[in-house]
PADREN-155918 format. One record per atom (N, C-alpha, C, O): z, x, y; atom name; residue number from 1; residue in three letters. Coordinates in steps of 0.1 Angstrom, whole numbers. Example, Ala and Ser with C-alpha at 12.3 -4.5 7.8 and 13.67 -1.06 7.14 Angstrom:
<sites>
78	132	-57	N	1	ala;
78	123	-45	CA	1	ala;
78	132	-33	C	1	ala;
85	142	-33	O	1	ala;
71	128	-22	N	2	ser;
71	137	-11	CA	2	ser;
79	129	0	C	2	ser;
80	134	11	O	2	ser;
</sites>
This chain:
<sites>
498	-536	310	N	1	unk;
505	-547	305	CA	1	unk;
503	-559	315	C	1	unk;
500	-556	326	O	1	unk;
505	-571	311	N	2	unk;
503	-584	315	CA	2	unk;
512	-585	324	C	2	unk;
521	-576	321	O	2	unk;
517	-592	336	N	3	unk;
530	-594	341	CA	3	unk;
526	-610	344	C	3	unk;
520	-610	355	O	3	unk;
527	-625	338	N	4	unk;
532	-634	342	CA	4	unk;
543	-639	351	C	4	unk;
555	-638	349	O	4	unk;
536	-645	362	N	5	unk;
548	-647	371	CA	5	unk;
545	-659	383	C	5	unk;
537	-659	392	O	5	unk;
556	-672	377	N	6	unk;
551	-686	382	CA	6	unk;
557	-688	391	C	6	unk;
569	-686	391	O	6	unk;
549	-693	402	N	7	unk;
557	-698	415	CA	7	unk;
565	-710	416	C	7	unk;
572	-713	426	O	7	unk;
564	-717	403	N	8	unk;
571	-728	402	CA	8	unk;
590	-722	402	C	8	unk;
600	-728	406	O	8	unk;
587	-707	392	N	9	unk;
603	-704	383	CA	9	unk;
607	-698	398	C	9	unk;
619	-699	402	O	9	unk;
596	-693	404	N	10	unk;
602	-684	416	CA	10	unk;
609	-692	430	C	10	unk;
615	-688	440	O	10	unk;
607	-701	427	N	11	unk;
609	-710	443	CA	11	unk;
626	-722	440	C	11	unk;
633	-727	448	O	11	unk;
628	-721	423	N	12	unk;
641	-725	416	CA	12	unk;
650	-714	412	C	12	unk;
662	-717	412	O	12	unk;
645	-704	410	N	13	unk;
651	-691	403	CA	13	unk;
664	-692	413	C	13	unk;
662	-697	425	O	13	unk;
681	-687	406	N	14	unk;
690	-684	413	CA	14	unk;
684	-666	417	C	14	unk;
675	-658	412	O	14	unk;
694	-664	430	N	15	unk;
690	-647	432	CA	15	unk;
699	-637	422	C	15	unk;
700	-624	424	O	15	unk;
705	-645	412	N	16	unk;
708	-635	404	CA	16	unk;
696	-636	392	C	16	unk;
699	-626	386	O	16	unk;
688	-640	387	N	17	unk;
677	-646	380	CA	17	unk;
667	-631	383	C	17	unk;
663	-621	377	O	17	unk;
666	-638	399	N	18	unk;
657	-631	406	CA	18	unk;
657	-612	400	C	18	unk;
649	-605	394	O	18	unk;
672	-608	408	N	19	unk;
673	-597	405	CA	19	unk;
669	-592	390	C	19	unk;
661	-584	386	O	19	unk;
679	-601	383	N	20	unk;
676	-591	368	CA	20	unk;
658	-591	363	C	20	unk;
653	-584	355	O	20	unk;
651	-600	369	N	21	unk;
638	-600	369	CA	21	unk;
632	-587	372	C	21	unk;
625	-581	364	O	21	unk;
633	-583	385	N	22	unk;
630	-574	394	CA	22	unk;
633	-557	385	C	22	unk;
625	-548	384	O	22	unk;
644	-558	381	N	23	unk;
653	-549	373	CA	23	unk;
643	-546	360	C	23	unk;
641	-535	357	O	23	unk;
639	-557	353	N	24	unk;
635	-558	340	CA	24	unk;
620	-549	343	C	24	unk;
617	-542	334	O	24	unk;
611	-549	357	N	25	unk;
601	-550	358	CA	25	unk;
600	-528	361	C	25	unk;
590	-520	362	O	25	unk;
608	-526	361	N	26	unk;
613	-514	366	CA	26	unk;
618	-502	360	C	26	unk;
620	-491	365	O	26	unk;
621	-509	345	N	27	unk;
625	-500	335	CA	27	unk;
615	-494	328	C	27	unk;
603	-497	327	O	27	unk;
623	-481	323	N	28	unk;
612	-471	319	CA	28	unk;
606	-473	306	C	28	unk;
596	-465	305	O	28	unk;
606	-479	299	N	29	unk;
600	-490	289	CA	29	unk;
587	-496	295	C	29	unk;
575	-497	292	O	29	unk;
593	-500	305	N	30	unk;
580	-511	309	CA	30	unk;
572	-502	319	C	30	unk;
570	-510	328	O	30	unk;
567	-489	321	N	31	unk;
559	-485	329	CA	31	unk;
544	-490	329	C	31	unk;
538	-494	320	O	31	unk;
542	-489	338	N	32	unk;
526	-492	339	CA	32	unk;
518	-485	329	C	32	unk;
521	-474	326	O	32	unk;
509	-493	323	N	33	unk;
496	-482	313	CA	33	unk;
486	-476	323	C	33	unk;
485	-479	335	O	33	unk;
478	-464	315	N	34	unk;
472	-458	325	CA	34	unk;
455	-459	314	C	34	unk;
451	-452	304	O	34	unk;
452	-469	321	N	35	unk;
434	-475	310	CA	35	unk;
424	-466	315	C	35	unk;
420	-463	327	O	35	unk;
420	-459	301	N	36	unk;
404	-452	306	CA	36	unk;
395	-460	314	C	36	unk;
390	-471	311	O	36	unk;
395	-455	327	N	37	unk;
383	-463	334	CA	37	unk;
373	-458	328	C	37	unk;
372	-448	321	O	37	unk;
362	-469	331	N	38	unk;
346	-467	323	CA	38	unk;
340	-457	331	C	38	unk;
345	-453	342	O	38	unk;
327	-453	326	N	39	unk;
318	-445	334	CA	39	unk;
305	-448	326	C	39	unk;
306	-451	314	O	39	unk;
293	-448	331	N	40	unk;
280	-450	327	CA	40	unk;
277	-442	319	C	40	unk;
277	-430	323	O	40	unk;
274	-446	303	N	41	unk;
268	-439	295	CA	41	unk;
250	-440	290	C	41	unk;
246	-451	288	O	41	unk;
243	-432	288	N	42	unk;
230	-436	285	CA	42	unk;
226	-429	267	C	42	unk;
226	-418	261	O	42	unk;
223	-445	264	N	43	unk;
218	-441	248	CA	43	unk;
206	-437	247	C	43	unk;
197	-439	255	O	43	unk;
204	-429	232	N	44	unk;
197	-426	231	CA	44	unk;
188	-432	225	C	44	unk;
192	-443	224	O	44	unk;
174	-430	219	N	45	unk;
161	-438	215	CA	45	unk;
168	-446	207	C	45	unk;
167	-458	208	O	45	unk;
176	-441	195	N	46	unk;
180	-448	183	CA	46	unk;
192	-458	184	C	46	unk;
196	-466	175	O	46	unk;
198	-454	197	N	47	unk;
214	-462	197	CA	47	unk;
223	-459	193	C	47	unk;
233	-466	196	O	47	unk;
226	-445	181	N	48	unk;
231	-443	178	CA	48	unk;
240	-433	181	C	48	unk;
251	-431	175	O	48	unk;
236	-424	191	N	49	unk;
245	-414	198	CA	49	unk;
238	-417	217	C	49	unk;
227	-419	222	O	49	unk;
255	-416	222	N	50	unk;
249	-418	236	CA	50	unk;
256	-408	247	C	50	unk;
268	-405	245	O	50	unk;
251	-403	258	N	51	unk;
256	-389	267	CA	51	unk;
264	-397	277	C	51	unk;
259	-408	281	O	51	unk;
277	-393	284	N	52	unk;
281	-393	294	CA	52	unk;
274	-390	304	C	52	unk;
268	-379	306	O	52	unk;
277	-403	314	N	53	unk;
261	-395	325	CA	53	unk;
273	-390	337	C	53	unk;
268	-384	346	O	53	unk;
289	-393	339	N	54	unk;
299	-390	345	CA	54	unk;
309	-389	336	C	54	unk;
310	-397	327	O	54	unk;
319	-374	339	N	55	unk;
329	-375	336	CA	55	unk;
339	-388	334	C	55	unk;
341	-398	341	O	55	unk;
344	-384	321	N	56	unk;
356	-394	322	CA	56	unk;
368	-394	314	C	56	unk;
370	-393	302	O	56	unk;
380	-395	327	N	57	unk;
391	-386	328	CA	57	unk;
403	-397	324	C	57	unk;
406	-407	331	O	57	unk;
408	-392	311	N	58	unk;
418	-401	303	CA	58	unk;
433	-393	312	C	58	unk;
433	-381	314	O	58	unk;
444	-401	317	N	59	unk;
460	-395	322	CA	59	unk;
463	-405	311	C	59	unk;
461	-416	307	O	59	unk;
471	-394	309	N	60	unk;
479	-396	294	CA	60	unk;
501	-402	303	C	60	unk;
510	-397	310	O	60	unk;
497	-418	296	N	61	unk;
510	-422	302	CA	61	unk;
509	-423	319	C	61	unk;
501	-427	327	O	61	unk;
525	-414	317	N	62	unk;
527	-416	333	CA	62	unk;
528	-401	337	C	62	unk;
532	-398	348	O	62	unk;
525	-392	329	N	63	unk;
523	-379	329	CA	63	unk;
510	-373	338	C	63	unk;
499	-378	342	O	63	unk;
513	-366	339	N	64	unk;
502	-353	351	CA	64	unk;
495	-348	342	C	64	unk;
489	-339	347	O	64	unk;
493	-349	331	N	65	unk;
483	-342	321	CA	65	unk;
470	-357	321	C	65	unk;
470	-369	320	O	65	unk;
459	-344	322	N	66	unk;
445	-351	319	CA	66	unk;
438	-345	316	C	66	unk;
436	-333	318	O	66	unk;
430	-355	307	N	67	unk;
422	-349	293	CA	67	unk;
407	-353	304	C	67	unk;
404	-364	308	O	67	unk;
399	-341	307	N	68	unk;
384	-344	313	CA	68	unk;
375	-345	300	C	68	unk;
377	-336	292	O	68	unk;
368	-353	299	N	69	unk;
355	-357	294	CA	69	unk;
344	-352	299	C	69	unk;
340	-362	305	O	69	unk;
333	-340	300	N	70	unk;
325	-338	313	CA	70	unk;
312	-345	307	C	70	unk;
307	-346	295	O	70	unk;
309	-348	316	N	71	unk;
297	-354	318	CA	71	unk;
287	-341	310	C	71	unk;
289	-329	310	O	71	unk;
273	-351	301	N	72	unk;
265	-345	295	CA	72	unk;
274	-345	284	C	72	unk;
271	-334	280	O	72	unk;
281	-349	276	N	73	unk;
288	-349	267	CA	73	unk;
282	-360	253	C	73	unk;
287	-371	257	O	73	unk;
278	-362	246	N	74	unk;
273	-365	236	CA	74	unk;
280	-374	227	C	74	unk;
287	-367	220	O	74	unk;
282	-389	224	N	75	unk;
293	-393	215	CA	75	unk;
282	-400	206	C	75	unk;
270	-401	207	O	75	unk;
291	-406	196	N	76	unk;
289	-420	188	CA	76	unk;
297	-430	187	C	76	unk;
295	-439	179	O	76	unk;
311	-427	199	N	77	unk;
320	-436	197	CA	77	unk;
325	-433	181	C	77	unk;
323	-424	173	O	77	unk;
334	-447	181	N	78	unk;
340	-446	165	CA	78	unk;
335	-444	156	C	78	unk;
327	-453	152	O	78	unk;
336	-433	148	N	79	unk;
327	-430	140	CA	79	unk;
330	-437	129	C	79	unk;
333	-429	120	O	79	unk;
332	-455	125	N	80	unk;
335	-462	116	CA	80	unk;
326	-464	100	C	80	unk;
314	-467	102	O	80	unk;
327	-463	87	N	81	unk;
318	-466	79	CA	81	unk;
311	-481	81	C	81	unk;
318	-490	83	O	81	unk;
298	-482	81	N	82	unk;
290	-494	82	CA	82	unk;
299	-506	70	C	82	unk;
298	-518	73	O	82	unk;
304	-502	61	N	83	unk;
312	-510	52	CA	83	unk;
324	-519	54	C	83	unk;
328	-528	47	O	83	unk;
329	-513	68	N	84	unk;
337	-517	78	CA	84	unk;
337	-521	92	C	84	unk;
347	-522	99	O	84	unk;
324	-526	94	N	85	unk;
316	-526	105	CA	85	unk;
320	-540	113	C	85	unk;
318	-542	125	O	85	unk;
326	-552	101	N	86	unk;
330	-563	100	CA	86	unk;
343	-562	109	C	86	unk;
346	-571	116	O	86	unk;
351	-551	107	N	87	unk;
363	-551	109	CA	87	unk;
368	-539	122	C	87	unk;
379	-538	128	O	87	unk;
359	-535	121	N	88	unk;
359	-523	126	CA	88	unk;
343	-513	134	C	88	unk;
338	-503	132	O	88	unk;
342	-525	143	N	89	unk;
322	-515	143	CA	89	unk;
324	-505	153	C	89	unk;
336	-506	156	O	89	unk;
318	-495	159	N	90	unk;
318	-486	164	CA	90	unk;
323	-489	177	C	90	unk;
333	-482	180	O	90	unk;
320	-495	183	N	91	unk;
323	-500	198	CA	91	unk;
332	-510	194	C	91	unk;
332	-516	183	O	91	unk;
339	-512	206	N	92	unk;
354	-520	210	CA	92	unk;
363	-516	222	C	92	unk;
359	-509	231	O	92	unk;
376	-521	220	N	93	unk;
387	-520	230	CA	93	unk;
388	-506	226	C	93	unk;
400	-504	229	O	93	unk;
385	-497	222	N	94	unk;
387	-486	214	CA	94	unk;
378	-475	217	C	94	unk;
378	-463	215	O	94	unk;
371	-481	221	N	95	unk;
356	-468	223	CA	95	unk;
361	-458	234	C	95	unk;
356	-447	234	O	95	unk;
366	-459	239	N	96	unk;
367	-453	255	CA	96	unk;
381	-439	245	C	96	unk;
380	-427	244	O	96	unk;
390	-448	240	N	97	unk;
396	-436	232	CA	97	unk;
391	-429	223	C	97	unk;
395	-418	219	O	97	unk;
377	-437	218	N	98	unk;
369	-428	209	CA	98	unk;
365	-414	213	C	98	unk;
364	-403	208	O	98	unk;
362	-419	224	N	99	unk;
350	-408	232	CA	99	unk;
361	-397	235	C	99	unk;
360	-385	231	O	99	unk;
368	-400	239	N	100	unk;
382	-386	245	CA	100	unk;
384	-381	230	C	100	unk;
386	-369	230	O	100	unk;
384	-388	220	N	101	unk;
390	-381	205	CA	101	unk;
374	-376	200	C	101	unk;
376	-366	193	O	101	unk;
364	-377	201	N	102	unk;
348	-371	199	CA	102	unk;
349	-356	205	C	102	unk;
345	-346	199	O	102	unk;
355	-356	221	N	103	unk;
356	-345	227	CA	103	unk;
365	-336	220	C	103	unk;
360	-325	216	O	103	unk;
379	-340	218	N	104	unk;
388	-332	215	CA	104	unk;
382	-324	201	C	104	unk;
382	-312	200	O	104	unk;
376	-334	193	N	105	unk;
373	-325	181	CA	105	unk;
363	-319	179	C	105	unk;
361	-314	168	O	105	unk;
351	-318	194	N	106	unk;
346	-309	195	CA	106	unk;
350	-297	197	C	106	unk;
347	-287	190	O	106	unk;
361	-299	212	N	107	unk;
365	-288	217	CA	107	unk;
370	-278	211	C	107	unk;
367	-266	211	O	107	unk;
380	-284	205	N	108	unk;
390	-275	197	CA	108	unk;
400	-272	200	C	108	unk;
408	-268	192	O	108	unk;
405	-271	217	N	109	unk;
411	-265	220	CA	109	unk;
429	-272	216	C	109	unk;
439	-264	215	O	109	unk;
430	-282	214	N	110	unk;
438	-288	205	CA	110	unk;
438	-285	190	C	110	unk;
427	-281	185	O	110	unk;
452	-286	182	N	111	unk;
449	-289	167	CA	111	unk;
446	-301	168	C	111	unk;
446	-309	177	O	111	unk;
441	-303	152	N	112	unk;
432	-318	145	CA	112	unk;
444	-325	147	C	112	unk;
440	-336	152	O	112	unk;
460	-324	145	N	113	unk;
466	-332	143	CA	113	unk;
471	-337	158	C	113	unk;
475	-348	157	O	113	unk;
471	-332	170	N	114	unk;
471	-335	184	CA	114	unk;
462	-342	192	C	114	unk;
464	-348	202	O	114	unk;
448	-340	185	N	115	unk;
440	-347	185	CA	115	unk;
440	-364	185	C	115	unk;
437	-372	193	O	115	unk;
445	-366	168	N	116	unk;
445	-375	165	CA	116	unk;
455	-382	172	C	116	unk;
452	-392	179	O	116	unk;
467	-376	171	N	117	unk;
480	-385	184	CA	117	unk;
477	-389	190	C	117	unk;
480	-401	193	O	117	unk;
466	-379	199	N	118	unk;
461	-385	216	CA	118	unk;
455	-394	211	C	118	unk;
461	-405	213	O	118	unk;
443	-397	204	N	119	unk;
432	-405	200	CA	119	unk;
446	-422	200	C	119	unk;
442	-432	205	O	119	unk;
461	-419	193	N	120	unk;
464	-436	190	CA	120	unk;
473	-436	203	C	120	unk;
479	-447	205	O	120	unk;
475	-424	213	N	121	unk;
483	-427	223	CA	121	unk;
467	-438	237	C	121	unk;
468	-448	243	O	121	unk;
456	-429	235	N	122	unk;
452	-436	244	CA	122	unk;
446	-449	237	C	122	unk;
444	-458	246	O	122	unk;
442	-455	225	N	123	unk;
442	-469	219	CA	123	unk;
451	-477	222	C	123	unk;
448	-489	224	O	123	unk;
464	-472	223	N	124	unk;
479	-477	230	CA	124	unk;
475	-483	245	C	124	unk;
475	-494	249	O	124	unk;
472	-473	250	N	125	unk;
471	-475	264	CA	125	unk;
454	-483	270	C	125	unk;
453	-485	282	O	125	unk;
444	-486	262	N	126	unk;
435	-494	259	CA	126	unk;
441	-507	256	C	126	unk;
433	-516	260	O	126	unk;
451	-512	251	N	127	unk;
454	-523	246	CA	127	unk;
448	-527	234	C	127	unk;
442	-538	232	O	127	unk;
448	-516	224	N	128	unk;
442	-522	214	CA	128	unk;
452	-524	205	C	128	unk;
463	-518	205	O	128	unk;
447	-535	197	N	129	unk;
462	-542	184	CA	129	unk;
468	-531	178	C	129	unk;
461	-522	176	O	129	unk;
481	-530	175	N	130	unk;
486	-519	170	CA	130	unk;
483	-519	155	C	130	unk;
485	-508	150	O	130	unk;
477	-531	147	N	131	unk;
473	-534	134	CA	131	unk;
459	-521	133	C	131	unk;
457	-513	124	O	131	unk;
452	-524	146	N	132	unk;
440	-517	146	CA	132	unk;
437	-505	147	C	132	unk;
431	-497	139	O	132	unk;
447	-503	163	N	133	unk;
449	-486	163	CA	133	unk;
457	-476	149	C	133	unk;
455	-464	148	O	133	unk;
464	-483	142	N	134	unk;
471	-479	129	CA	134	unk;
465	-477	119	C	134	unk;
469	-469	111	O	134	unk;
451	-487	116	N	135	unk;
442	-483	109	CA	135	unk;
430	-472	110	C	135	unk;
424	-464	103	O	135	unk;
430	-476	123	N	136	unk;
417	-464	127	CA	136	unk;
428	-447	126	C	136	unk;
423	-439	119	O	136	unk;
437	-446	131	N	137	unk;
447	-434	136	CA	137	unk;
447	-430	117	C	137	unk;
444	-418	116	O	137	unk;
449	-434	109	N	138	unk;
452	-436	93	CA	138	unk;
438	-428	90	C	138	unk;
437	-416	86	O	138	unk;
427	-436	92	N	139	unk;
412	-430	91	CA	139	unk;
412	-420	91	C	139	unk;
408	-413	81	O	139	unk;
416	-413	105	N	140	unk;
412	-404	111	CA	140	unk;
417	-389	102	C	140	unk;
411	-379	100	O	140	unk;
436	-395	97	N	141	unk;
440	-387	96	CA	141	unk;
437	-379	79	C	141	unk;
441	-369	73	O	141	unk;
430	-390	76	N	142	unk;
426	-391	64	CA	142	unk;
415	-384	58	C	142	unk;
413	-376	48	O	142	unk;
407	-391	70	N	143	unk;
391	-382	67	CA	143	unk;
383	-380	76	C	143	unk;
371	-383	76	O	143	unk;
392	-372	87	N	144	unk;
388	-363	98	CA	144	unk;
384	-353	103	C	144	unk;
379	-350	113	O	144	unk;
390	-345	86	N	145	unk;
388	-330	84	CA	145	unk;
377	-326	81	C	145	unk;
376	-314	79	O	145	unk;
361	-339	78	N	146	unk;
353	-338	75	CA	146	unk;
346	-333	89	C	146	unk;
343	-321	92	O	146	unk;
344	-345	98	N	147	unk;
339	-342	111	CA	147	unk;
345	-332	122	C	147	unk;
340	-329	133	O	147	unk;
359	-327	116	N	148	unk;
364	-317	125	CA	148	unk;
354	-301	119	C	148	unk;
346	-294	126	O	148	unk;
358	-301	107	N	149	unk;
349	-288	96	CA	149	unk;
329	-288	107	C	149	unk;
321	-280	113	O	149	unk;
329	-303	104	N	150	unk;
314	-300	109	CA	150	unk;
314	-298	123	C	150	unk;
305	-292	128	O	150	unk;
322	-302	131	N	151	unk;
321	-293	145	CA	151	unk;
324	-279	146	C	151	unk;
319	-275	156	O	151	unk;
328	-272	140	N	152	unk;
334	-262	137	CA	152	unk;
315	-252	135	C	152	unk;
309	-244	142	O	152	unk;
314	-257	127	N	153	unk;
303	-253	118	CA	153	unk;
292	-255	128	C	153	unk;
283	-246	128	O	153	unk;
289	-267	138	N	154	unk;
279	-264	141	CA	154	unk;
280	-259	157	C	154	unk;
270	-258	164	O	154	unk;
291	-257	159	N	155	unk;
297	-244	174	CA	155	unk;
289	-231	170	C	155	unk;
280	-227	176	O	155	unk;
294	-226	157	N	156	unk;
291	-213	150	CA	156	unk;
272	-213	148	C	156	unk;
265	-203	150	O	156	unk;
270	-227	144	N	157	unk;
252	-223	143	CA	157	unk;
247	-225	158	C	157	unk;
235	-223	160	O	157	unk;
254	-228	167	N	158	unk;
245	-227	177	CA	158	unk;
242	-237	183	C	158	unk;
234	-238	192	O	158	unk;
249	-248	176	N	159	unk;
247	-262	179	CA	159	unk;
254	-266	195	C	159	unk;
266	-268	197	O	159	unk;
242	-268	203	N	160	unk;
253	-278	218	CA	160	unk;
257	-291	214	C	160	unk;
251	-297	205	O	160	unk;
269	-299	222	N	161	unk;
272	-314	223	CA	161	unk;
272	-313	235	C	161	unk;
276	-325	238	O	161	unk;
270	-307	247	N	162	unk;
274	-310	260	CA	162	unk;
259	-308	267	C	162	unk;
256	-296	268	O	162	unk;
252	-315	269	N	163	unk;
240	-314	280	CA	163	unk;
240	-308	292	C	163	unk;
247	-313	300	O	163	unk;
233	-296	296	N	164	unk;
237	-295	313	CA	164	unk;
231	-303	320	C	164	unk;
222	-310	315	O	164	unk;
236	-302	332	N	165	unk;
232	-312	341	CA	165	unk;
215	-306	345	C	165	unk;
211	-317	351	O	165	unk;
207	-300	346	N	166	unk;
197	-294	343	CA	166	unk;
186	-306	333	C	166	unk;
174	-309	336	O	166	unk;
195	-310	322	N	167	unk;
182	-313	309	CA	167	unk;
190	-327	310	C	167	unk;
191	-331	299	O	167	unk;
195	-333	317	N	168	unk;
197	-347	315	CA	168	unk;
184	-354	322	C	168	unk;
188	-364	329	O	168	unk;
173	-353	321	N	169	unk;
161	-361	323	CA	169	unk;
155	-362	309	C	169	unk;
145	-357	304	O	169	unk;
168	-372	305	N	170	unk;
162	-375	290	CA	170	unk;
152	-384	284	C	170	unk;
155	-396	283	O	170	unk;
136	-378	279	N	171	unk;
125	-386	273	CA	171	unk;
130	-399	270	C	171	unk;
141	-401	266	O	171	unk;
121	-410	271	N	172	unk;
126	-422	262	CA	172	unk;
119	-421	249	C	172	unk;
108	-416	246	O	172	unk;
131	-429	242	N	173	unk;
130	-429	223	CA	173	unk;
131	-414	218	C	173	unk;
127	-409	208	O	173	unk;
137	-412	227	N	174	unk;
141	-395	220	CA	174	unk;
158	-399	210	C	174	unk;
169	-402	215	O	174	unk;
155	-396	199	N	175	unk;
171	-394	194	CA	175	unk;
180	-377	196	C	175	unk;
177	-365	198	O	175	unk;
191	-384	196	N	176	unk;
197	-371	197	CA	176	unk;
193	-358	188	C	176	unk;
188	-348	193	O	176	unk;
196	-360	175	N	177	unk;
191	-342	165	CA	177	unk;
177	-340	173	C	177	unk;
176	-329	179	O	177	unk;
166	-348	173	N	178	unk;
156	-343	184	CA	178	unk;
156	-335	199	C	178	unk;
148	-327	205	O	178	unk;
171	-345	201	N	179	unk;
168	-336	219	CA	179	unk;
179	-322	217	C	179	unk;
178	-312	224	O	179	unk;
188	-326	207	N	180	unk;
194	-311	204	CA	180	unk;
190	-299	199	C	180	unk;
196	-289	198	O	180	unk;
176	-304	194	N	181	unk;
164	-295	188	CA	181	unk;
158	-283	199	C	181	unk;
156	-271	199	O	181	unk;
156	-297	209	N	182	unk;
150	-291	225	CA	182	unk;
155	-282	229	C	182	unk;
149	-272	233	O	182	unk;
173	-285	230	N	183	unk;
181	-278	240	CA	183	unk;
185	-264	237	C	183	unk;
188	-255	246	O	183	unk;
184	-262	222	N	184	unk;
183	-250	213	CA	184	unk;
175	-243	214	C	184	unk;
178	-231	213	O	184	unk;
160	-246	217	N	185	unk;
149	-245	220	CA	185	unk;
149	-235	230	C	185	unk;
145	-224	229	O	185	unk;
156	-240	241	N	186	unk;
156	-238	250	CA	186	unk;
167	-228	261	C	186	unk;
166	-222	272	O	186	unk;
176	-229	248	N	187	unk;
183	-215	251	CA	187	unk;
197	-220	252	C	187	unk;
206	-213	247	O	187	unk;
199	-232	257	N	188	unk;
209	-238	256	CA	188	unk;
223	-236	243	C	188	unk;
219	-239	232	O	188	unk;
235	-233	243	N	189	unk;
243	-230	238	CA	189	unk;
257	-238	237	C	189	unk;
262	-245	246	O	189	unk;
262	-236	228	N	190	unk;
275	-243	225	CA	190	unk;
287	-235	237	C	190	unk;
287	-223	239	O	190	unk;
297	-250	243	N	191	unk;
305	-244	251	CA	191	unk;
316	-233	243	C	191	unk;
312	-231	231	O	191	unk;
325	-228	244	N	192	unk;
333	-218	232	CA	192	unk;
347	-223	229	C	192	unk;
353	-229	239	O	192	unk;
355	-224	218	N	193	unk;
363	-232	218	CA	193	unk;
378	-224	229	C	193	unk;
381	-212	229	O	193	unk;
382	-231	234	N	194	unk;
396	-224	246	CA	194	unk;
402	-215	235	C	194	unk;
404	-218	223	O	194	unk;
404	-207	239	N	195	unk;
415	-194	234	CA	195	unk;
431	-198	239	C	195	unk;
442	-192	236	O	195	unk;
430	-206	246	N	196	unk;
445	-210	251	CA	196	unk;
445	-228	249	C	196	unk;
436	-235	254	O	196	unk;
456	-233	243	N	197	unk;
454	-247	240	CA	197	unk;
461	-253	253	C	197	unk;
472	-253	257	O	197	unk;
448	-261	259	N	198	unk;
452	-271	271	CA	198	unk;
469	-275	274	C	198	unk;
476	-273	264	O	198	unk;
473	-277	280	N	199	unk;
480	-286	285	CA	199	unk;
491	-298	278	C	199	unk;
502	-300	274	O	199	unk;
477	-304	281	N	200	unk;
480	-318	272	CA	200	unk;
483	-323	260	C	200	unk;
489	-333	256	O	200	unk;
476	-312	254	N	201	unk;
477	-313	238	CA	201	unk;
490	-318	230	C	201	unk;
490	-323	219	O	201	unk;
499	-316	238	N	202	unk;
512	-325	228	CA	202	unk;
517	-334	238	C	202	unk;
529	-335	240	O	202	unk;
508	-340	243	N	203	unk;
514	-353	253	CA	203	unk;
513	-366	246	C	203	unk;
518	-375	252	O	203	unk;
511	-367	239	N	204	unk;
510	-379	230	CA	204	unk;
520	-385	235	C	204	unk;
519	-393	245	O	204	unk;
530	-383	230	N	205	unk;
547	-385	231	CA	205	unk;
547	-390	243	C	205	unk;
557	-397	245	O	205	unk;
538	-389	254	N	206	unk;
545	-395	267	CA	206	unk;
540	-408	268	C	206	unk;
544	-415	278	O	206	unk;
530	-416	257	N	207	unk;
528	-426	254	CA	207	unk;
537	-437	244	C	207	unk;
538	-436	231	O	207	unk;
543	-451	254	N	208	unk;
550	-456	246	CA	208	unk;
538	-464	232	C	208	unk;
528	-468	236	O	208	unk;
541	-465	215	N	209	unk;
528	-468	208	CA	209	unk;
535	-479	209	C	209	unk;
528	-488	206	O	209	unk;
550	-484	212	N	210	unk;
553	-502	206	CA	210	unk;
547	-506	216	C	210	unk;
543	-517	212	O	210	unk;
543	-504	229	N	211	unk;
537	-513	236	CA	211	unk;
525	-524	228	C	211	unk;
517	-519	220	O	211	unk;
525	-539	232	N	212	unk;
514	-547	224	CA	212	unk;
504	-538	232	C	212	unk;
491	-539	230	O	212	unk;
</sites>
């Protein structure tokens, strides 16, 4: 969150002004956000899917739960329709929660619907419009069961999303279904979904969503 604060009001302010200021800054309403820091991602030939080349570790709130992202991880960001691209294109204030919600519904180790929370708790905490994150979180909840079903599905065929650190000397103009072609190839395997659900998984809640 923003904190404005003029030296003009500060140098007139009575010290009772002062205090309830101080007070205001302090309440549990107003805690600090905790913003996905970035980490270098590298696209692939087509632009359309790109690998984490470092972890990257969403804290949910002001809470001790954290969601890891591991590196070699495979996204496309928001997976928005081109029809909405105007309004909504793949990248934004938004992508960084994309990527943690791309993971989760790989993983599995959450339900779809814990998923999605996290997905509008860390948009919350990105500073994205709440007009926006309500529409995209709506999306999701809507027609998510599609891309959740196809992760599902392609864990079971054998499909990887996580690169080892080993095969990240990735060809140029290679698209991803090509280099996931390779990695199959190669012996490479889907990580397994947790038998025990994380942690975090119902932390949503420790995110305030009225925050602008």
């Amino acid at each position: 969150m923003r904190t404005i604060v003029r030296r003009a009001f500060l140098s007139v302010a009575s010290p009772i002004l002062l205090c309830l200021g101080v007070a205001a800054l302090f309440r549990p309403d107003a805690a600090a956000q905790q913003p996905i820091l970035p980490v270098p991602l590298m696209p692939f030939g087509d632009g359309q899917d790109s690998v984490l080349v470092a972890p990257l570790r969403y804290q949910i709130g002001q809470s001790a739960f954290i969601i890891t992202v591991p590196a070699g991880f495979v996204t496309d960001f928001a997976s928005t329709p081109r029809a909405i691209w105007a309004i909504l294109p793949p990248s934004g204030r938004y992508q960084l929660a994309a990527v943690v919600h791309d993971f989760l519904y790989w993983d599995q180790g959450c339900t779809r619907q814990q998923a999605d929370d996290l997905l509008r708790a860390a948009m919350a905490e990105s500073q994205v419009k709440p007009r926006e994150r309500d529409l995209i979180w709506q999306a999701v909840r809507r027609f998510g069961g599609t891309a959740w079903d196809g992760n599902t599905s392609a864990k079971a065929a054998g499909k990887p999303r996580i690169i080892p650190p080993d095969a990240m000397n990735i060809p140029a103009l290679v698209t991803w279904p090509e280099y996931q072609a390779q990695l199959i190839a190669r012996g490479v395997k889907p990580s397994p979904t947790p038998t025990t659900p994380p942690d975090y998984c119902g932390a949503a809640g420790e995110v305030n969503l009225q925050q602008p």
